[in-house]
mmCIF file of the N, C-alpha and C atoms, coordinates in Angstrom:
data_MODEL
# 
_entry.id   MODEL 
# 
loop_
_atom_site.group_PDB 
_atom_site.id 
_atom_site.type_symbol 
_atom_site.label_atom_id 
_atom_site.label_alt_id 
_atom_site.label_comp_id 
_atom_site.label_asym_id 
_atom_site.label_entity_id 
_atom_site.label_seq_id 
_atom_site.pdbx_PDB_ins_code 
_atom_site.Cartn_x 
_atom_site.Cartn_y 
_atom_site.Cartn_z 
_atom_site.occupancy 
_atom_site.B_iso_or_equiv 
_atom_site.pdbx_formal_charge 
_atom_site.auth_seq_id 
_atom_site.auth_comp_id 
_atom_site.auth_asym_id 
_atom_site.auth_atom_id 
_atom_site.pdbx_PDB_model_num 
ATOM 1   N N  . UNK A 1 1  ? -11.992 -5.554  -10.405 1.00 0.00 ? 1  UNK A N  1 
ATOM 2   C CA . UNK A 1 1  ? -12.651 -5.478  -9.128  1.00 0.00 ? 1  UNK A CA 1 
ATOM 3   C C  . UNK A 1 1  ? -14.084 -5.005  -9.358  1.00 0.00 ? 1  UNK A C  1 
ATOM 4   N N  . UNK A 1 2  ? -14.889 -5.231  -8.955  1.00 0.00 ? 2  UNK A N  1 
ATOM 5   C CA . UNK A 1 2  ? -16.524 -5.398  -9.012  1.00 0.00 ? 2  UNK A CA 1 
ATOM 6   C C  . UNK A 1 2  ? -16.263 -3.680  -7.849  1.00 0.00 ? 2  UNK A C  1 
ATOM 7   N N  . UNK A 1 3  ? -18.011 -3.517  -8.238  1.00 0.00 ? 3  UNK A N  1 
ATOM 8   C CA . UNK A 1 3  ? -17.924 -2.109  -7.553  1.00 0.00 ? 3  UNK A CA 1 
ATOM 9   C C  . UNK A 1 3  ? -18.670 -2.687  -5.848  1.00 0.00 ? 3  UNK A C  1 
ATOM 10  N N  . UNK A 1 4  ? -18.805 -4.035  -5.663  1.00 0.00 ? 4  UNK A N  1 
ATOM 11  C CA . UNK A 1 4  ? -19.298 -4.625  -4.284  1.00 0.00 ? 4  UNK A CA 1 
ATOM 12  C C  . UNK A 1 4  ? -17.878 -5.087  -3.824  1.00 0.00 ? 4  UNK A C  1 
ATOM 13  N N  . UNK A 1 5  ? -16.950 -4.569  -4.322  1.00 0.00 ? 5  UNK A N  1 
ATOM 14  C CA . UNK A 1 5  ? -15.469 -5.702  -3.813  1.00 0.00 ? 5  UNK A CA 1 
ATOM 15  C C  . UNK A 1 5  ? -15.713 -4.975  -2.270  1.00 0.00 ? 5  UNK A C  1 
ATOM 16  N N  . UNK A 1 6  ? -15.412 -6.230  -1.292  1.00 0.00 ? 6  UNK A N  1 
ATOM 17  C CA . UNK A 1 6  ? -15.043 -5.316  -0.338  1.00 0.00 ? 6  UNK A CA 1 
ATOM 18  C C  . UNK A 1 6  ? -13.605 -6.280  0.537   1.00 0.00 ? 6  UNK A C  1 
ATOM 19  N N  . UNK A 1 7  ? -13.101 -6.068  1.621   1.00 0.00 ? 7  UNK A N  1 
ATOM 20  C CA . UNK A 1 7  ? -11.982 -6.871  2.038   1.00 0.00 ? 7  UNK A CA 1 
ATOM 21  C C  . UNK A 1 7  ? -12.680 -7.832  2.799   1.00 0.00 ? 7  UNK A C  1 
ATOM 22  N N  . UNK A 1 8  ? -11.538 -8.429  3.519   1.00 0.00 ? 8  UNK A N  1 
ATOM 23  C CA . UNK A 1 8  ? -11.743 -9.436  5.022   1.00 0.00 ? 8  UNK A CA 1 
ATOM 24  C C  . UNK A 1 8  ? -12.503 -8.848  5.977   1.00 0.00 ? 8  UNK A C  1 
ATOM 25  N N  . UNK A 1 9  ? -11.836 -7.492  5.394   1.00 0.00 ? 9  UNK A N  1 
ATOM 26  C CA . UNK A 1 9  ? -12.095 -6.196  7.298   1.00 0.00 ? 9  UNK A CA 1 
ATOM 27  C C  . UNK A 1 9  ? -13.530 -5.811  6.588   1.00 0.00 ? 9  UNK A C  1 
ATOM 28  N N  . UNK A 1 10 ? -14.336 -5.427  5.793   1.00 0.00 ? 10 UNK A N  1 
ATOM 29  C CA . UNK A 1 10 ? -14.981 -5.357  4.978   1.00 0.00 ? 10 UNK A CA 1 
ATOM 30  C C  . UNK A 1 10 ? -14.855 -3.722  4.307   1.00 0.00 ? 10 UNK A C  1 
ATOM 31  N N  . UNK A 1 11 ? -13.776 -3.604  4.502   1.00 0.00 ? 11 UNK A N  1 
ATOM 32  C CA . UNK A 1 11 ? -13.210 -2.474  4.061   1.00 0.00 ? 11 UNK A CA 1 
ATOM 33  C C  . UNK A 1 11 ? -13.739 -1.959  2.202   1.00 0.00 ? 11 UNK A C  1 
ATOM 34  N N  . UNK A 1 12 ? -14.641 -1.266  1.820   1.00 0.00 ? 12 UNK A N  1 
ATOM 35  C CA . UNK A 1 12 ? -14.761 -0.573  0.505   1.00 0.00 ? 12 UNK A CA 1 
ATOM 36  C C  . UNK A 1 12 ? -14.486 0.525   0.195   1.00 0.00 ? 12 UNK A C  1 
ATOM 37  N N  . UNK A 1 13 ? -14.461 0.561   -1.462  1.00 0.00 ? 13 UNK A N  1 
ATOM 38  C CA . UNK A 1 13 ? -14.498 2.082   -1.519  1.00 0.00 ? 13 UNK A CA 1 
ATOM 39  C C  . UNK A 1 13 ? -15.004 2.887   -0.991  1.00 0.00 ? 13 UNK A C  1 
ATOM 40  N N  . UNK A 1 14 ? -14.687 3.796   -1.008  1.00 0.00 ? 14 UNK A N  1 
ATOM 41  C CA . UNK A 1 14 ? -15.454 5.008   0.197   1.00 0.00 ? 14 UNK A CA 1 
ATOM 42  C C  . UNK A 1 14 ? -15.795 5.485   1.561   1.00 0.00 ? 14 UNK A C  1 
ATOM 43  N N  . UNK A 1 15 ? -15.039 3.706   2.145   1.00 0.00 ? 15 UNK A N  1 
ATOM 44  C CA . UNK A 1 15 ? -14.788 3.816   3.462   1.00 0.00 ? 15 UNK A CA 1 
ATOM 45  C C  . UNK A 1 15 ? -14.168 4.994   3.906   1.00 0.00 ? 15 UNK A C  1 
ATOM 46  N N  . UNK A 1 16 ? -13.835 5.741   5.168   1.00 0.00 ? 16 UNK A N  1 
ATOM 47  C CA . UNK A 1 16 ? -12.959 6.706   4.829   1.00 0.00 ? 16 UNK A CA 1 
ATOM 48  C C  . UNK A 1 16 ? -11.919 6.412   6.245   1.00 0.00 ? 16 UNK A C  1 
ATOM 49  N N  . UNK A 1 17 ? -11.232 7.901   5.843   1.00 0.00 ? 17 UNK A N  1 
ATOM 50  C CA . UNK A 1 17 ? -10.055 7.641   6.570   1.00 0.00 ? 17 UNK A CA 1 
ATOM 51  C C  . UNK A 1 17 ? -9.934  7.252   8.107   1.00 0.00 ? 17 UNK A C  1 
ATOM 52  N N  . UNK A 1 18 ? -11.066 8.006   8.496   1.00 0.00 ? 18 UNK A N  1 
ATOM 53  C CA . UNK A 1 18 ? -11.498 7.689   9.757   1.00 0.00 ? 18 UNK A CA 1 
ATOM 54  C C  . UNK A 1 18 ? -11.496 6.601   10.320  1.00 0.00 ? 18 UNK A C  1 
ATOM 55  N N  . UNK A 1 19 ? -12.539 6.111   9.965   1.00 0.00 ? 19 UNK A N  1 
ATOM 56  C CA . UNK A 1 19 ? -12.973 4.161   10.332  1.00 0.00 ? 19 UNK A CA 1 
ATOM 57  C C  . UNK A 1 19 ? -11.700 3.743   9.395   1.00 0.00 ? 19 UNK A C  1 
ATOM 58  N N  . UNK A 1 20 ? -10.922 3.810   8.244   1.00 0.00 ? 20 UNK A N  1 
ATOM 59  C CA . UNK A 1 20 ? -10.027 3.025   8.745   1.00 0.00 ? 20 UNK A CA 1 
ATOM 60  C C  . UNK A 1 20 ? -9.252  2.672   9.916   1.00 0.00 ? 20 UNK A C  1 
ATOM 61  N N  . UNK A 1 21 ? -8.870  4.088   10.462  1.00 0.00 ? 21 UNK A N  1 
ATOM 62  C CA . UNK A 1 21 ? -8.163  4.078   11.556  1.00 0.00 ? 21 UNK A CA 1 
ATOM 63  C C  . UNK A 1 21 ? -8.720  3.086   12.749  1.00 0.00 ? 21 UNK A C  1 
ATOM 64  N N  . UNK A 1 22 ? -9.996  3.214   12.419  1.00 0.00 ? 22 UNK A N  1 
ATOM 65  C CA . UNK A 1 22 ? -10.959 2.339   14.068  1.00 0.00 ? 22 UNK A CA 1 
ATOM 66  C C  . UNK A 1 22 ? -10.585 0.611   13.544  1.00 0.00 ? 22 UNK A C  1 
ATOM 67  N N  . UNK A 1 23 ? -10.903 0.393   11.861  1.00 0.00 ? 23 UNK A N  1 
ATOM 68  C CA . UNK A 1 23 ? -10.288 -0.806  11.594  1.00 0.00 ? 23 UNK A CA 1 
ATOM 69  C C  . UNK A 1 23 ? -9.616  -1.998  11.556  1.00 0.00 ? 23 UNK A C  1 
ATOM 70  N N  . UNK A 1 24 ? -8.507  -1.063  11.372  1.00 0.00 ? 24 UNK A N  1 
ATOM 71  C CA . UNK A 1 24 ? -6.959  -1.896  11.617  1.00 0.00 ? 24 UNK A CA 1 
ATOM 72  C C  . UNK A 1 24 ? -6.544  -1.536  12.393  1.00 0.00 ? 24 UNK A C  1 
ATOM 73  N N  . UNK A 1 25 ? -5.310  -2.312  12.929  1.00 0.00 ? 25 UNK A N  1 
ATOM 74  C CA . UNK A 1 25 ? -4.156  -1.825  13.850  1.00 0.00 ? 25 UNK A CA 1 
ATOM 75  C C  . UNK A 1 25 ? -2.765  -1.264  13.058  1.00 0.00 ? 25 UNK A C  1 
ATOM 76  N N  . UNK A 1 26 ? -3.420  -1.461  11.786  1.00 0.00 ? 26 UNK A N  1 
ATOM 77  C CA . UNK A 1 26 ? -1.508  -0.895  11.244  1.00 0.00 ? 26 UNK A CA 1 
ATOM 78  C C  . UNK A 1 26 ? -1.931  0.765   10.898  1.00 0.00 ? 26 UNK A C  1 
ATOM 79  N N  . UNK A 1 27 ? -0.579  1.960   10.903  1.00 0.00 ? 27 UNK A N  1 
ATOM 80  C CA . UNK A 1 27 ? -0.753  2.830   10.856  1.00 0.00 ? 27 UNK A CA 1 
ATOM 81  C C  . UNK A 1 27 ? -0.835  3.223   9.241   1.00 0.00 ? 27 UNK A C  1 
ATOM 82  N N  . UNK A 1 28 ? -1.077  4.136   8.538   1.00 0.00 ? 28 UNK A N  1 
ATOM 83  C CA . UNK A 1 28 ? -1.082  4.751   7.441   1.00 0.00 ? 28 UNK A CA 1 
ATOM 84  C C  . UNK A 1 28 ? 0.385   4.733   6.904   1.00 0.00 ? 28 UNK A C  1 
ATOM 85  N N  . UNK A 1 29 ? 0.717   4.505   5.402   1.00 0.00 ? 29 UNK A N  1 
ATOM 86  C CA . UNK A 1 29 ? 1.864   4.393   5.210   1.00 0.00 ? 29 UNK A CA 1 
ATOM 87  C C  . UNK A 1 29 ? 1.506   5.412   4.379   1.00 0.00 ? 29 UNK A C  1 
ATOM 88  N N  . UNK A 1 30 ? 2.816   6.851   3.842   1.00 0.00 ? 30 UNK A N  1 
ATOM 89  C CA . UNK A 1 30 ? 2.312   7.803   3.186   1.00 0.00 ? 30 UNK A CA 1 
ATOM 90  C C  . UNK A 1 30 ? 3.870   7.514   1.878   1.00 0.00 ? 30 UNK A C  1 
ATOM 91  N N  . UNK A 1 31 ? 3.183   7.854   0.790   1.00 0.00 ? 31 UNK A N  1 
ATOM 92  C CA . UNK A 1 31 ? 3.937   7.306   -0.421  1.00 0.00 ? 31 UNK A CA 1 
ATOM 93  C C  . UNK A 1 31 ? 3.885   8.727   -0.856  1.00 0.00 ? 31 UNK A C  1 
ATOM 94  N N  . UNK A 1 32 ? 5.090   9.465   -0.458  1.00 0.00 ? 32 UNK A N  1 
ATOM 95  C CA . UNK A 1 32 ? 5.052   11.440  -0.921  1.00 0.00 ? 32 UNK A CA 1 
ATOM 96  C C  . UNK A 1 32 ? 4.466   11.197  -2.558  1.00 0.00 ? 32 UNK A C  1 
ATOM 97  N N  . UNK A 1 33 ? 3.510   12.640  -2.709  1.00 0.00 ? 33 UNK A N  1 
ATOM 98  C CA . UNK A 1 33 ? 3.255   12.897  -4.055  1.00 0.00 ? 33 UNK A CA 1 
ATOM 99  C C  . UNK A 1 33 ? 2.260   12.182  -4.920  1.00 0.00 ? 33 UNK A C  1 
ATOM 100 N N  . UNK A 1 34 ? 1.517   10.888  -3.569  1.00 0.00 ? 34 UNK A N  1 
ATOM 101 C CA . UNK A 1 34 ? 0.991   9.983   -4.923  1.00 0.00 ? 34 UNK A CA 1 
ATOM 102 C C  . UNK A 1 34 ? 0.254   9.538   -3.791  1.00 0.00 ? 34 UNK A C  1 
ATOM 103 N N  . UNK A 1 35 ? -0.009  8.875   -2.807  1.00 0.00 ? 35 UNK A N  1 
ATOM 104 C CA . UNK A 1 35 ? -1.012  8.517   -1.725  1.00 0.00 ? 35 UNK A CA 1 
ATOM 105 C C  . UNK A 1 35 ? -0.572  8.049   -0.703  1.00 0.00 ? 35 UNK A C  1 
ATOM 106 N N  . UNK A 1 36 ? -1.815  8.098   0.031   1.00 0.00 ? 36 UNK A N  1 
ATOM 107 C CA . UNK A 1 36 ? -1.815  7.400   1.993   1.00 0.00 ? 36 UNK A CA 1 
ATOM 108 C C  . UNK A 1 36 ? -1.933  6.225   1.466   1.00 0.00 ? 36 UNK A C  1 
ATOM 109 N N  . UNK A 1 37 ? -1.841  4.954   2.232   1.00 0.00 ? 37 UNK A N  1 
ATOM 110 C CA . UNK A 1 37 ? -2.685  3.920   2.369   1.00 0.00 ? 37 UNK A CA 1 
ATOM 111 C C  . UNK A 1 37 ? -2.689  2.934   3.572   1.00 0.00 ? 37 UNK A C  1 
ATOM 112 N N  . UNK A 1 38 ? -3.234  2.000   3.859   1.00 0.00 ? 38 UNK A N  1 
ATOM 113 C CA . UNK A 1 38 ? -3.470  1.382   4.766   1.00 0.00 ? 38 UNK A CA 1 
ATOM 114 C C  . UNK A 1 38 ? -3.112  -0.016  4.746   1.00 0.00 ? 38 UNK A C  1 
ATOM 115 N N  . UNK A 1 39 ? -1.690  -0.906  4.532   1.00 0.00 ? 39 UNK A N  1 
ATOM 116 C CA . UNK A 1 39 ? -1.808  -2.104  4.629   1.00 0.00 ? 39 UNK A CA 1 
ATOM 117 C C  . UNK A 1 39 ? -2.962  -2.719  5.641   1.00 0.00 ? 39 UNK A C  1 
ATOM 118 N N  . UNK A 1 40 ? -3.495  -4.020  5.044   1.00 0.00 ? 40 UNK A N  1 
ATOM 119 C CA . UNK A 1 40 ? -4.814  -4.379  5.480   1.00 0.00 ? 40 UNK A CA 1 
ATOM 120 C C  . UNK A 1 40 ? -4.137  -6.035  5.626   1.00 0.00 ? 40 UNK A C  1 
ATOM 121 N N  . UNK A 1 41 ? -4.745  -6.274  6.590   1.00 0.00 ? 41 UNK A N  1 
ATOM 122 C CA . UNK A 1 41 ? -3.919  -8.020  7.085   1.00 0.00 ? 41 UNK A CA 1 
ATOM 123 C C  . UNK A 1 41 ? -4.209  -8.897  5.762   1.00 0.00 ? 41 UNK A C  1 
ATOM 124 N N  . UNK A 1 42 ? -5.229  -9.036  5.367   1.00 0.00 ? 42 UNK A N  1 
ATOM 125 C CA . UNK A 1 42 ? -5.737  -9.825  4.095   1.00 0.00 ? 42 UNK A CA 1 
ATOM 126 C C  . UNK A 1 42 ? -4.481  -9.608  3.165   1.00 0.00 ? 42 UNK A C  1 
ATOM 127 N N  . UNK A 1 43 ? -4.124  -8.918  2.700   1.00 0.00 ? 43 UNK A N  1 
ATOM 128 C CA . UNK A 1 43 ? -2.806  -8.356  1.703   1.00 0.00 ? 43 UNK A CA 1 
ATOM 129 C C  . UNK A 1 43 ? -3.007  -7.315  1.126   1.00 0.00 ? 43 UNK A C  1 
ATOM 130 N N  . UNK A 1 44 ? -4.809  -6.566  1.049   1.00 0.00 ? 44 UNK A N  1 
ATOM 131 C CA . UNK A 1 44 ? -5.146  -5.762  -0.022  1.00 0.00 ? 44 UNK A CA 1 
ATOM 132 C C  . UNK A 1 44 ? -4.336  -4.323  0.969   1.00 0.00 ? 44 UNK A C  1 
ATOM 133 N N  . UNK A 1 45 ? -4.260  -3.456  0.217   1.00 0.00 ? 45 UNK A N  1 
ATOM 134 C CA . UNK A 1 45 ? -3.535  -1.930  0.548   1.00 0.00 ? 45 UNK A CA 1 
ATOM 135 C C  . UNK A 1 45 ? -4.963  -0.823  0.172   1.00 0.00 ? 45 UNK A C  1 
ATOM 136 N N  . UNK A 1 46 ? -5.603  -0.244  0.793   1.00 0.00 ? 46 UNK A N  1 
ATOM 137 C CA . UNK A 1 46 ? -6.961  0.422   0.716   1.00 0.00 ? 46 UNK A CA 1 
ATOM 138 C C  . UNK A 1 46 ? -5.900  2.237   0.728   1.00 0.00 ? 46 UNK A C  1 
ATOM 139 N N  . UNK A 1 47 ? -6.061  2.703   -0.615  1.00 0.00 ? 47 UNK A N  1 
ATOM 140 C CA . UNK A 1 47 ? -5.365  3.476   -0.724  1.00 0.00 ? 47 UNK A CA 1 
ATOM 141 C C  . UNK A 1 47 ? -6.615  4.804   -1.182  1.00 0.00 ? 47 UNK A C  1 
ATOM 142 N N  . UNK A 1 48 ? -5.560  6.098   -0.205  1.00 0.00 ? 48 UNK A N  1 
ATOM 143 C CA . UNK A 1 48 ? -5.948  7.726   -0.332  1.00 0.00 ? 48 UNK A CA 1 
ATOM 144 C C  . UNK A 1 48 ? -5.560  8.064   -1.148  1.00 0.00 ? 48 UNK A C  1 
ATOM 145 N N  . UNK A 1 49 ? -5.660  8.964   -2.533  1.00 0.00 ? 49 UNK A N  1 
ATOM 146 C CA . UNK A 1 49 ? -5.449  9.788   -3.744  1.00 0.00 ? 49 UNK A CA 1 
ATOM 147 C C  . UNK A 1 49 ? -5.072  10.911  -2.201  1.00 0.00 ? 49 UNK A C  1 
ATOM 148 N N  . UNK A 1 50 ? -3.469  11.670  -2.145  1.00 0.00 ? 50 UNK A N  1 
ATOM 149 C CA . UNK A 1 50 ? -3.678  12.911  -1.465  1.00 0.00 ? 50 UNK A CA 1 
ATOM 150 C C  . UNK A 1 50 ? -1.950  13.365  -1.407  1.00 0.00 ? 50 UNK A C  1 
ATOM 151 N N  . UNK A 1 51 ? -1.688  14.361  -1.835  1.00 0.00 ? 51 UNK A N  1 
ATOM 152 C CA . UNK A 1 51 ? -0.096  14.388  -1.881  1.00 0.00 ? 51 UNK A CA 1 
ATOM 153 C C  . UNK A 1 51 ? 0.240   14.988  -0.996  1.00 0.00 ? 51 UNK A C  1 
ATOM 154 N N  . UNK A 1 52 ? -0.968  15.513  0.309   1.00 0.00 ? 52 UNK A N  1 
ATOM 155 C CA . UNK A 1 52 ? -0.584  16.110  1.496   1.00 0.00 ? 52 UNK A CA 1 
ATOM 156 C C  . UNK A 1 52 ? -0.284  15.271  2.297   1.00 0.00 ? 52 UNK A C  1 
ATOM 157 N N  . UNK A 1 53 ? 0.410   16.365  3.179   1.00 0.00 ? 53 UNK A N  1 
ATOM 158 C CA . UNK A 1 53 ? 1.430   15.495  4.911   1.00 0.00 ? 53 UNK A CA 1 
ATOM 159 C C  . UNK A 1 53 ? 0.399   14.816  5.762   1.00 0.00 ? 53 UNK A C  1 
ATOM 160 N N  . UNK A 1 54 ? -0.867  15.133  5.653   1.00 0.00 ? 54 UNK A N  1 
ATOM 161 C CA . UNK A 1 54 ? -1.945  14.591  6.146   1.00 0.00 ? 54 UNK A CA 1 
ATOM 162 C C  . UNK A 1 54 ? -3.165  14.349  5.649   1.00 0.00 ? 54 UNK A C  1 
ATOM 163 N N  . UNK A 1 55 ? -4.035  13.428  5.954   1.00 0.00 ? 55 UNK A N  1 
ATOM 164 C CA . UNK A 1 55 ? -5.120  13.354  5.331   1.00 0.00 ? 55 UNK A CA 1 
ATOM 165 C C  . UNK A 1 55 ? -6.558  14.067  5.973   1.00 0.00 ? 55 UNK A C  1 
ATOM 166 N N  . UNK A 1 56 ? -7.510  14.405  5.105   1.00 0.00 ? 56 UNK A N  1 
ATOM 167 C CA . UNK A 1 56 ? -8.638  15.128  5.709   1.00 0.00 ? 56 UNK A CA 1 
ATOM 168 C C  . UNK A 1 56 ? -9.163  13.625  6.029   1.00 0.00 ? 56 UNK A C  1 
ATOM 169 N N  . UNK A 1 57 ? -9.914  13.268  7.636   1.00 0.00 ? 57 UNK A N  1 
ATOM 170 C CA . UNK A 1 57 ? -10.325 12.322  8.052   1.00 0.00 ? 57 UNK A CA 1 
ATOM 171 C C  . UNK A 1 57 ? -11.876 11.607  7.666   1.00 0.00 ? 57 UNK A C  1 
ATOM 172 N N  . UNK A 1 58 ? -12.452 12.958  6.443   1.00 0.00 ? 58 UNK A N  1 
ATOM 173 C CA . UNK A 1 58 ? -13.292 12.376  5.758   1.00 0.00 ? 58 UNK A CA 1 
ATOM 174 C C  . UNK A 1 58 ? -13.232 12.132  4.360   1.00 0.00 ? 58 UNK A C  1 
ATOM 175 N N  . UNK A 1 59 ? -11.670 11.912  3.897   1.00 0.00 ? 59 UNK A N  1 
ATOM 176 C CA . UNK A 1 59 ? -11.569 11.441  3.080   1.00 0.00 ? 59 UNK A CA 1 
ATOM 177 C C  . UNK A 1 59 ? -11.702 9.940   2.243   1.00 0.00 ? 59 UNK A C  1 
ATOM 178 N N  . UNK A 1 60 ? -11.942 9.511   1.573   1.00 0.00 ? 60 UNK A N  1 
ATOM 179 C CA . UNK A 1 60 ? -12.748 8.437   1.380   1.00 0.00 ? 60 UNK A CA 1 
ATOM 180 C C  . UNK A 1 60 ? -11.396 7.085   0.656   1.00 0.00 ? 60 UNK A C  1 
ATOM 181 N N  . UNK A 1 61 ? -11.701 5.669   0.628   1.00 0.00 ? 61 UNK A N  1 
ATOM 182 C CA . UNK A 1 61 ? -10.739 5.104   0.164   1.00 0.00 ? 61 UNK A CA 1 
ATOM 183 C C  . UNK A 1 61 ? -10.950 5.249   -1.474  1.00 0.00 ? 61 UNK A C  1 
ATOM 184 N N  . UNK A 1 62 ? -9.958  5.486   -2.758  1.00 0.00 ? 62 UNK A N  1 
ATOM 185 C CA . UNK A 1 62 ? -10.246 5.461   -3.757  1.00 0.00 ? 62 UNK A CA 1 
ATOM 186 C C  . UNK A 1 62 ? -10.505 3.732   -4.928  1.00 0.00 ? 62 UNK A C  1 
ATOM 187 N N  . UNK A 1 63 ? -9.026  3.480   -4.166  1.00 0.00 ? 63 UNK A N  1 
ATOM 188 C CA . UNK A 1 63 ? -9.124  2.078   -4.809  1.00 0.00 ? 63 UNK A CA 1 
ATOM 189 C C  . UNK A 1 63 ? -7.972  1.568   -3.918  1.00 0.00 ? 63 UNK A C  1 
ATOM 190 N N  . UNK A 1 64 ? -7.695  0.188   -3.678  1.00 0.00 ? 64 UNK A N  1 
ATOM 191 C CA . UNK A 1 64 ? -6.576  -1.265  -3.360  1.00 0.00 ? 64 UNK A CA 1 
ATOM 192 C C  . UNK A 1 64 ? -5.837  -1.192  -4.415  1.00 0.00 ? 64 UNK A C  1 
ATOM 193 N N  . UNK A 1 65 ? -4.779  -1.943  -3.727  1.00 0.00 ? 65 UNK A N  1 
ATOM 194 C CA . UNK A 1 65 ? -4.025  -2.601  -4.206  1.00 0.00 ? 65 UNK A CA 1 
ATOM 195 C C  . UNK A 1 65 ? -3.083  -3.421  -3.881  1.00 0.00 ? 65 UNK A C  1 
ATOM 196 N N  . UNK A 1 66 ? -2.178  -4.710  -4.090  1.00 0.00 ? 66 UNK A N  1 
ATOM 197 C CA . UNK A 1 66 ? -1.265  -5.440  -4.066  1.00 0.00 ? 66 UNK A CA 1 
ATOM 198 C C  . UNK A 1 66 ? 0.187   -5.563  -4.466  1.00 0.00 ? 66 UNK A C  1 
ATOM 199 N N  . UNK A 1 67 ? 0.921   -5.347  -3.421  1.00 0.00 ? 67 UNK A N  1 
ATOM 200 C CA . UNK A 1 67 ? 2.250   -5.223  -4.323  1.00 0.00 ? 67 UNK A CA 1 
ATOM 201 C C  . UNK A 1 67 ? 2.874   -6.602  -4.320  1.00 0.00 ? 67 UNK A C  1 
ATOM 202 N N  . UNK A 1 68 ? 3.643   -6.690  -5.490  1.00 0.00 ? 68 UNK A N  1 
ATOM 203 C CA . UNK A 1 68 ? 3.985   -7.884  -6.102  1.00 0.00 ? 68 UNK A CA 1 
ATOM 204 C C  . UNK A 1 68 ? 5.360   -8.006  -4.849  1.00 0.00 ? 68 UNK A C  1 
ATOM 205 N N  . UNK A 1 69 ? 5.454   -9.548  -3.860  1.00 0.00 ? 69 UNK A N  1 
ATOM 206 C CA . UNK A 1 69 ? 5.929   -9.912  -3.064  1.00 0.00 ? 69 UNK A CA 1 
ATOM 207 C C  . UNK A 1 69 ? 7.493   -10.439 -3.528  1.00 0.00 ? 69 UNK A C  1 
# 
């Protein structure tokens, strides 16, 4: 991934948690111990580094990803 990758939504790194929320319509999926993330309609997953019950809302996206279907 190039450091200009961005999505459909034009979602990049560093977007944060916030404006995701304004983003999409899907809610945060939380994966205990290992990260938040955000299924994104395109397919990409714009994922939080955070092993807490919640996220700080200026936390930033670290990296995507795709899970194998």
């Amino acid at each position: 991934m190039t450091p200009n990758f961005r999505t459909a939504q034009c979602v990049k790194v560093g977007t944060t948690y916030a404006d995701m929320e304004k983003l999409t319509r899907n809610n945060a999926v939380v994966e205990r111990g290992w990260a938040h993330y955000f299924p994104l309609e395109d397919g990409w997953n714009a994922a939080f580094v955070s092993s807490d019950k919640r996220v700080d809302p200026r936390k930033k996206v670290t990296y995507f990803f795709k899970r194998a279907g």
